[in-house]
BAMAR-682310 format. One record per residue: residue number from 0; x, y, z of N, C-alpha, C in turn. Coordinates in nm, 3 decimals, always signed. Layout:
N
<rec><seq>NUM</seq><n_X>X</n_X><n_Y>Y</n_Y><n_Z>Z</n_Z><ca_X>X</ca_X><ca_Y>Y</ca_Y><ca_Z>Z</ca_Z><c_X>X</c_X><c_Y>Y</c_Y><c_Z>Z</c_Z></rec>
...
END
This chain:
57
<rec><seq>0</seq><n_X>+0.086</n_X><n_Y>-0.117</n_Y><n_Z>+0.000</n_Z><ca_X>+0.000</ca_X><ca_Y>+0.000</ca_Y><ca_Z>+0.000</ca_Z><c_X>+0.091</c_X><c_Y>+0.123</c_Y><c_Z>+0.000</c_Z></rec>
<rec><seq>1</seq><n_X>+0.056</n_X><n_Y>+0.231</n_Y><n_Z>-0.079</n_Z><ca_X>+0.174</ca_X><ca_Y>+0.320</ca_Y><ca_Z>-0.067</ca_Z><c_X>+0.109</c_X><c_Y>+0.437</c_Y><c_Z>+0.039</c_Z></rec>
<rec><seq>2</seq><n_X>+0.142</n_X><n_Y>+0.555</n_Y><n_Z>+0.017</n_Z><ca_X>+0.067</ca_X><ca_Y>+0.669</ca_Y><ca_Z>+0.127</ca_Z><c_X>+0.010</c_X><c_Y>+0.720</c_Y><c_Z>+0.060</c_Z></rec>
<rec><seq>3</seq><n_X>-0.039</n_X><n_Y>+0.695</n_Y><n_Z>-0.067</n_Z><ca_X>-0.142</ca_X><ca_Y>+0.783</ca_Y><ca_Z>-0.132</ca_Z><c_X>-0.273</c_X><c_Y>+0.679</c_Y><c_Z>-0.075</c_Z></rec>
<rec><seq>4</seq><n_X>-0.230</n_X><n_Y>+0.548</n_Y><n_Z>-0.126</n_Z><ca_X>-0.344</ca_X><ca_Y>+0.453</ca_Y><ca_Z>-0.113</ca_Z><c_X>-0.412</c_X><c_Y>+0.491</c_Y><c_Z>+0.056</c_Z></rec>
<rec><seq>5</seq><n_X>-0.308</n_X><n_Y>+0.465</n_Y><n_Z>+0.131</n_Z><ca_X>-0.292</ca_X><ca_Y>+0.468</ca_Y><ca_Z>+0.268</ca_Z><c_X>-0.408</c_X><c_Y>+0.617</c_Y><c_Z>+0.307</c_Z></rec>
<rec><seq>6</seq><n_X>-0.361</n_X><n_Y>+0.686</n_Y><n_Z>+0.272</n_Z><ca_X>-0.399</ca_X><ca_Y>+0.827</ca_Y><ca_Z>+0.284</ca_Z><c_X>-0.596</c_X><c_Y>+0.856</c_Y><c_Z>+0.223</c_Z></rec>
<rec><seq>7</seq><n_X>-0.604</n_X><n_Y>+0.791</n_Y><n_Z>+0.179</n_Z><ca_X>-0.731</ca_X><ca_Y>+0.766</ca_Y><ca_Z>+0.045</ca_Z><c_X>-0.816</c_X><c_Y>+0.670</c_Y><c_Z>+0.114</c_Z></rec>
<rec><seq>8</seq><n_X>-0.773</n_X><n_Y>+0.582</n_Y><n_Z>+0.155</n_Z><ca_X>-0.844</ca_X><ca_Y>+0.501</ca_Y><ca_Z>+0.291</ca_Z><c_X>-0.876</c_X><c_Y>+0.555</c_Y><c_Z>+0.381</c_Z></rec>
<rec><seq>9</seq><n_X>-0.773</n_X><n_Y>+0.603</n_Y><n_Z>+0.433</n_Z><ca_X>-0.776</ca_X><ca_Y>+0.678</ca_Y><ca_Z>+0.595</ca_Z><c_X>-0.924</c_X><c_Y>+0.767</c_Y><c_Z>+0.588</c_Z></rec>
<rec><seq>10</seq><n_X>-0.912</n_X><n_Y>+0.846</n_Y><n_Z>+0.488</n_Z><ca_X>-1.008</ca_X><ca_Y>+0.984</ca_Y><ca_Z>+0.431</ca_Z><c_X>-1.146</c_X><c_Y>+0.925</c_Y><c_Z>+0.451</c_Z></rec>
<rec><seq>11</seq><n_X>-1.136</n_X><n_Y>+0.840</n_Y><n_Z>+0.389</n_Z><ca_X>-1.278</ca_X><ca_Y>+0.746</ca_Y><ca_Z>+0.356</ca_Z><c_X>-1.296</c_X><c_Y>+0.663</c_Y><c_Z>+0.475</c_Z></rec>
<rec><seq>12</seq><n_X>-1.238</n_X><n_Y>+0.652</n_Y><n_Z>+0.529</n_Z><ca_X>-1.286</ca_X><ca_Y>+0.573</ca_Y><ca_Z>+0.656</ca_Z><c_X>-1.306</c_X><c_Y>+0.680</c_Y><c_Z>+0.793</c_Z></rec>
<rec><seq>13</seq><n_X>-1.258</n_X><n_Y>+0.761</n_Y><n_Z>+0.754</n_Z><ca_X>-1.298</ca_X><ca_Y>+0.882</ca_Y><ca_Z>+0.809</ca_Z><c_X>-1.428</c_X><c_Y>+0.944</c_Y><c_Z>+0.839</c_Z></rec>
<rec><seq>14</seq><n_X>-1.465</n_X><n_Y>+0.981</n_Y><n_Z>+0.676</n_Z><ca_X>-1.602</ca_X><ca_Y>+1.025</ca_Y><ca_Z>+0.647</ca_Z><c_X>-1.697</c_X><c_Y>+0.920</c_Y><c_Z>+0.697</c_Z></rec>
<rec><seq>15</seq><n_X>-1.692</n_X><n_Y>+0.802</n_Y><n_Z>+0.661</n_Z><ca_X>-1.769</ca_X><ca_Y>+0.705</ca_Y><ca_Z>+0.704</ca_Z><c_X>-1.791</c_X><c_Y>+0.671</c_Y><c_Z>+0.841</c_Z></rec>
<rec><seq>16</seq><n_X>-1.669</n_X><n_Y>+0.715</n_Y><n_Z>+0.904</n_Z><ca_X>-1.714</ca_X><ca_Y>+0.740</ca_Y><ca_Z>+1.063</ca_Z><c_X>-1.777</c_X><c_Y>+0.887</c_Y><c_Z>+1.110</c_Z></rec>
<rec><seq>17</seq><n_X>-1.726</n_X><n_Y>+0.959</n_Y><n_Z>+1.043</n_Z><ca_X>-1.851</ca_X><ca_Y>+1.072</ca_Y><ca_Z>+1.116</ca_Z><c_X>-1.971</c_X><c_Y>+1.077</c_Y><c_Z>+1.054</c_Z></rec>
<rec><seq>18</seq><n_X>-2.057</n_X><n_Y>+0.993</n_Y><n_Z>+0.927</n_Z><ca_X>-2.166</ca_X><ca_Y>+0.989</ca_Y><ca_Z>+0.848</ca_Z><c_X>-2.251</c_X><c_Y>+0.864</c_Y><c_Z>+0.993</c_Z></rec>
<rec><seq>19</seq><n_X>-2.145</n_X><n_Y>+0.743</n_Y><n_Z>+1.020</n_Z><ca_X>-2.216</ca_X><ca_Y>+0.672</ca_Y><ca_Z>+1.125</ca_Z><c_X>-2.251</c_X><c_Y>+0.699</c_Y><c_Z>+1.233</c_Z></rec>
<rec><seq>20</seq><n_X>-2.129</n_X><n_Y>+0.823</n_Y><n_Z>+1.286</n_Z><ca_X>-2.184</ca_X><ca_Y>+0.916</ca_Y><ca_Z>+1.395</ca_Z><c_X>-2.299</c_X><c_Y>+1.002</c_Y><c_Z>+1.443</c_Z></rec>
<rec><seq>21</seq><n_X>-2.314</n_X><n_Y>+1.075</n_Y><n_Z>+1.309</n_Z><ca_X>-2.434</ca_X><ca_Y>+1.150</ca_Y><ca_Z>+1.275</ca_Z><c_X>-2.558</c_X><c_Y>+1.080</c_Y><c_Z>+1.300</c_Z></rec>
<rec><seq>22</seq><n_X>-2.520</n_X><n_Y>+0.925</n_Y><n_Z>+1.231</n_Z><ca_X>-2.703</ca_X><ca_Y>+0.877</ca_Y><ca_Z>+1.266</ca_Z><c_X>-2.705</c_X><c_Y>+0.809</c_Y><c_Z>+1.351</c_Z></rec>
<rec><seq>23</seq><n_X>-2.589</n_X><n_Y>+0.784</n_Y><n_Z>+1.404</n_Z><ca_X>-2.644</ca_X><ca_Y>+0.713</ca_Y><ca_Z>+1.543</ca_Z><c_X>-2.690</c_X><c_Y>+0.835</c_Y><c_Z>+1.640</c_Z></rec>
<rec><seq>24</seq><n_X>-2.644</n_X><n_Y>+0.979</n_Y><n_Z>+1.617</n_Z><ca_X>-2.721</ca_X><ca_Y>+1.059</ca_Y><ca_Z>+1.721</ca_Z><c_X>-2.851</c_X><c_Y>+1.108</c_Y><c_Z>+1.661</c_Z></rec>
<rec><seq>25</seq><n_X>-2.902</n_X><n_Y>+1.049</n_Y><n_Z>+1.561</n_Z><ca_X>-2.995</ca_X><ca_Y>+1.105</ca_Y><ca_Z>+1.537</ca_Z><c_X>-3.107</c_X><c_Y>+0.985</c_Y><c_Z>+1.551</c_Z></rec>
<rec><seq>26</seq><n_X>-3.002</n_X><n_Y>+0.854</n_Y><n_Z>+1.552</n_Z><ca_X>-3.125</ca_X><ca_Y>+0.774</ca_Y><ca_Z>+1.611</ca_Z><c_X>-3.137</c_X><c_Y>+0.757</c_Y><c_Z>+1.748</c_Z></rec>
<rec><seq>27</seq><n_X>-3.042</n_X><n_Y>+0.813</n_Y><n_Z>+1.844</n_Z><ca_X>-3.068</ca_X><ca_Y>+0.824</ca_Y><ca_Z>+1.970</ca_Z><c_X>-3.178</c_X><c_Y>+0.919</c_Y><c_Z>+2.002</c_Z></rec>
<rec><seq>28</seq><n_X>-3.177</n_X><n_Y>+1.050</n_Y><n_Z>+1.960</n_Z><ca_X>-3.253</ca_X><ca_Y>+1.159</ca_Y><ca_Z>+1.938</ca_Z><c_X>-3.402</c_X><c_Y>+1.069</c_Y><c_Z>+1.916</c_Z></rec>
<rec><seq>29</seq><n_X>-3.425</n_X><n_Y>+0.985</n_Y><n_Z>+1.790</n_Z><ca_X>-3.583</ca_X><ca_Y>+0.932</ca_Y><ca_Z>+1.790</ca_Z><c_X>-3.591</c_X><c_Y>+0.875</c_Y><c_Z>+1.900</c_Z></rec>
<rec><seq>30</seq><n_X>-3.485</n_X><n_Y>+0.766</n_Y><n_Z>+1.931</n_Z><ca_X>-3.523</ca_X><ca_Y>+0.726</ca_Y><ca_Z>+2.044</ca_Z><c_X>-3.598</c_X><c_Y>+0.739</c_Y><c_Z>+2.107</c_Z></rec>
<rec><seq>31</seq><n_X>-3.534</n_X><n_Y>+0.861</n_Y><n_Z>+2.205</n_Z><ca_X>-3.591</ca_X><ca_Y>+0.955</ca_Y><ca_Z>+2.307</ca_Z><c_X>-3.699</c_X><c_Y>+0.974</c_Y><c_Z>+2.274</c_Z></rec>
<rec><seq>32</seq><n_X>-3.698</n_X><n_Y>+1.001</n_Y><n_Z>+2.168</n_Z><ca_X>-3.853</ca_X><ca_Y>+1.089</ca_Y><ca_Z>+2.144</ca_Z><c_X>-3.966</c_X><c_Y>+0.983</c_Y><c_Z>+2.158</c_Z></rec>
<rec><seq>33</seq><n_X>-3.934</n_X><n_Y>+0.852</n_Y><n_Z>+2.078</n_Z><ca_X>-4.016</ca_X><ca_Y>+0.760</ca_Y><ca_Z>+2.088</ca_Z><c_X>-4.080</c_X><c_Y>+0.736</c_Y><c_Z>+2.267</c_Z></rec>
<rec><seq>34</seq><n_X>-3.968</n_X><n_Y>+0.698</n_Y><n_Z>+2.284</n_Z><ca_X>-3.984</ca_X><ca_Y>+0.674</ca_Y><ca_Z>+2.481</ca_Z><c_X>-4.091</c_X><c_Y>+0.751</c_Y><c_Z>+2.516</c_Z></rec>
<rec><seq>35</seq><n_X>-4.033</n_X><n_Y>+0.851</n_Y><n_Z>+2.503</n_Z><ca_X>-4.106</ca_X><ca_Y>+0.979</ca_Y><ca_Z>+2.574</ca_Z><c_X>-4.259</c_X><c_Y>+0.972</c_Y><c_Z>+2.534</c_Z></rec>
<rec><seq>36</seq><n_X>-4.281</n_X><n_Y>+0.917</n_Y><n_Z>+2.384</n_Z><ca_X>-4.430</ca_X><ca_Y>+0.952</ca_Y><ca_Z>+2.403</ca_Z><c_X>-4.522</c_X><c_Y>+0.805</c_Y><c_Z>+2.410</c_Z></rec>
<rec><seq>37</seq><n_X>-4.403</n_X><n_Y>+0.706</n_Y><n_Z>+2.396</n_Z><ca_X>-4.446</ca_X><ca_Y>+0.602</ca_Y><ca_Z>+2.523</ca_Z><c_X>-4.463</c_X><c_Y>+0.612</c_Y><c_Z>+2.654</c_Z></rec>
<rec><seq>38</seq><n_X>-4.435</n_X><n_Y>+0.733</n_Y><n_Z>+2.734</n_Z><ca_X>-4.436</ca_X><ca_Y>+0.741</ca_Y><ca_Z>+2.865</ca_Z><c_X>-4.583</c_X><c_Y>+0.793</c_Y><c_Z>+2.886</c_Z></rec>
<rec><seq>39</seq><n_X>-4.577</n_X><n_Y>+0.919</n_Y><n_Z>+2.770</n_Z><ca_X>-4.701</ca_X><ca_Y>+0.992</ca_Y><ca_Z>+2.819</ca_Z><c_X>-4.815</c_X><c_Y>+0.948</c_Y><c_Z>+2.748</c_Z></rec>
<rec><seq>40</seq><n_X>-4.811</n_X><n_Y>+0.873</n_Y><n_Z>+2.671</n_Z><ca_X>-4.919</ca_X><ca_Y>+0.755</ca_Y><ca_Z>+2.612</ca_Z><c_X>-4.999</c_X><c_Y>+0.687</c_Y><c_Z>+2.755</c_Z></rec>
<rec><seq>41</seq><n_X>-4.926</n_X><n_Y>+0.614</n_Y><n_Z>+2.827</n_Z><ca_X>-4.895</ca_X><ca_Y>+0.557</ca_Y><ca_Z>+2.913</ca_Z><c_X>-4.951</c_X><c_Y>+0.600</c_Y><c_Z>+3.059</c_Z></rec>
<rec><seq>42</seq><n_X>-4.929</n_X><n_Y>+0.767</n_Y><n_Z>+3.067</n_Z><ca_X>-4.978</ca_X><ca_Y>+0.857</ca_Y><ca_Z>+3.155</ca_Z><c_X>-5.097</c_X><c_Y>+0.881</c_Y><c_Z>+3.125</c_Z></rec>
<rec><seq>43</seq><n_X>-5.143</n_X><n_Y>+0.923</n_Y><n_Z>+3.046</n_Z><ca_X>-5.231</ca_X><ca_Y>+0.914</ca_Y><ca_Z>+2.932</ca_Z><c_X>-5.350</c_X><c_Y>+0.838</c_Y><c_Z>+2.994</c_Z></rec>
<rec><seq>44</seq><n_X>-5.325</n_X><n_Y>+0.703</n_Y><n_Z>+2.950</n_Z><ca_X>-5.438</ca_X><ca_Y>+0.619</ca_Y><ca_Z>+2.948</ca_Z><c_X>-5.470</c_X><c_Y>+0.602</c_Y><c_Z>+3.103</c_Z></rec>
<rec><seq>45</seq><n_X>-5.383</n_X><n_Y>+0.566</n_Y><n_Z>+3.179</n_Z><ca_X>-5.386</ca_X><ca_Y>+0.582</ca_Y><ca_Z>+3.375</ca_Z><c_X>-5.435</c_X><c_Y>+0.684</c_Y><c_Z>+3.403</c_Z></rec>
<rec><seq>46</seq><n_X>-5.495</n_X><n_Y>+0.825</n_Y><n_Z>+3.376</n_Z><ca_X>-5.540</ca_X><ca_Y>+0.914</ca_Y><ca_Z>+3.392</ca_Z><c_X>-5.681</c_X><c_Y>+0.873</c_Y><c_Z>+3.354</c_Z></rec>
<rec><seq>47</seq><n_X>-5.671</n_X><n_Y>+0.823</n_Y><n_Z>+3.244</n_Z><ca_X>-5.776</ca_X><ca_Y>+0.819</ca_Y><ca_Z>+3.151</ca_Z><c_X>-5.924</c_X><c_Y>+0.724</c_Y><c_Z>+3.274</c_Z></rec>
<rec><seq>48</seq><n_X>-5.784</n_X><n_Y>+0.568</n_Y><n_Z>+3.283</n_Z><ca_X>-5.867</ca_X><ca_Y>+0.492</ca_Y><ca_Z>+3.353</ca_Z><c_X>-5.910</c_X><c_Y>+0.537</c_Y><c_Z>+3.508</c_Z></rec>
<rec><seq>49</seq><n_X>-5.850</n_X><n_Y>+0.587</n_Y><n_Z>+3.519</n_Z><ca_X>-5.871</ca_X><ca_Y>+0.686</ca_Y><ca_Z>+3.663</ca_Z><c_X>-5.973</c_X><c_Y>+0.747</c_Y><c_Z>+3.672</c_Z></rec>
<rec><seq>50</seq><n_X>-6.030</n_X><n_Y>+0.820</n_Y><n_Z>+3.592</n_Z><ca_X>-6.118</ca_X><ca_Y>+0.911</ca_Y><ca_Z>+3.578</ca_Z><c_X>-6.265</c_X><c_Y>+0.838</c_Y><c_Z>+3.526</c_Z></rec>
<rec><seq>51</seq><n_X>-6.221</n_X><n_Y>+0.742</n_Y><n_Z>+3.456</n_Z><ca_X>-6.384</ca_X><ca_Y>+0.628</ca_Y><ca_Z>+3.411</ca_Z><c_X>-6.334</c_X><c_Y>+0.557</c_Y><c_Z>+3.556</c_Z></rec>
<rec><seq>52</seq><n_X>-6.323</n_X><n_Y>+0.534</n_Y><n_Z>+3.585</n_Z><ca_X>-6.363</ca_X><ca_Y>+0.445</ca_Y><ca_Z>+3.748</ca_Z><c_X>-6.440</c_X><c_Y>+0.534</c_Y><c_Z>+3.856</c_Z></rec>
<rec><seq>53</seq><n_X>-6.364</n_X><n_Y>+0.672</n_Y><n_Z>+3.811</n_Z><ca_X>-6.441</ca_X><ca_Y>+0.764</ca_Y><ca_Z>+3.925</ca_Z><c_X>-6.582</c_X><c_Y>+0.792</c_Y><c_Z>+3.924</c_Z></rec>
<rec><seq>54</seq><n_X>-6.608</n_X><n_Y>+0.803</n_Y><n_Z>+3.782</n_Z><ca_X>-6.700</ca_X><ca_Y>+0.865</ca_Y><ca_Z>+3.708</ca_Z><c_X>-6.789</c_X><c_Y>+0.738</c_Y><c_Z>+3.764</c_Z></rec>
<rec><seq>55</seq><n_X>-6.781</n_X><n_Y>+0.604</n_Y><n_Z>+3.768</n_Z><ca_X>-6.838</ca_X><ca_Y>+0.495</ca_Y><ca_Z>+3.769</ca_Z><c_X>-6.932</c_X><c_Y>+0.491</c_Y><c_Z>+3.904</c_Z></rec>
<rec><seq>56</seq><n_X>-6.852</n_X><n_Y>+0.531</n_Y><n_Z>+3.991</n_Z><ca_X>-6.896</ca_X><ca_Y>+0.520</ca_Y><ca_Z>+4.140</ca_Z><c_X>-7.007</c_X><c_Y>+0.592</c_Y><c_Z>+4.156</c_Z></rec>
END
């Protein structure tokens, strides 16, 4: 391999690590987001059932 080759790799394996970087924070980012409106989905409906039980009595 000479240092051009060497050099031409490096570059490219480079880019390809900050392109994998990028979406792994951007799939952390959905992540979160997902969670989150699993939580309050969640809050959500426990409120929900809370309030038809009350209503029931």
């Amino acid at each position: 391999m000479t240092r051009e080759e060497y050099e031409e790799k490096r570059r490219r394996l480079s880019e390809d690590a900050e392109d994998a970087r990028k979406a792994l924070n951007r799939a952390r980012a959905r992540y979160e987001q997902i969670t989150d409106e699993l939580r309050d989905l969640r809050i959500e409906w426990q409120e929900q059932q809370a309030a038809d039980r009350a209503t029931e009595k």
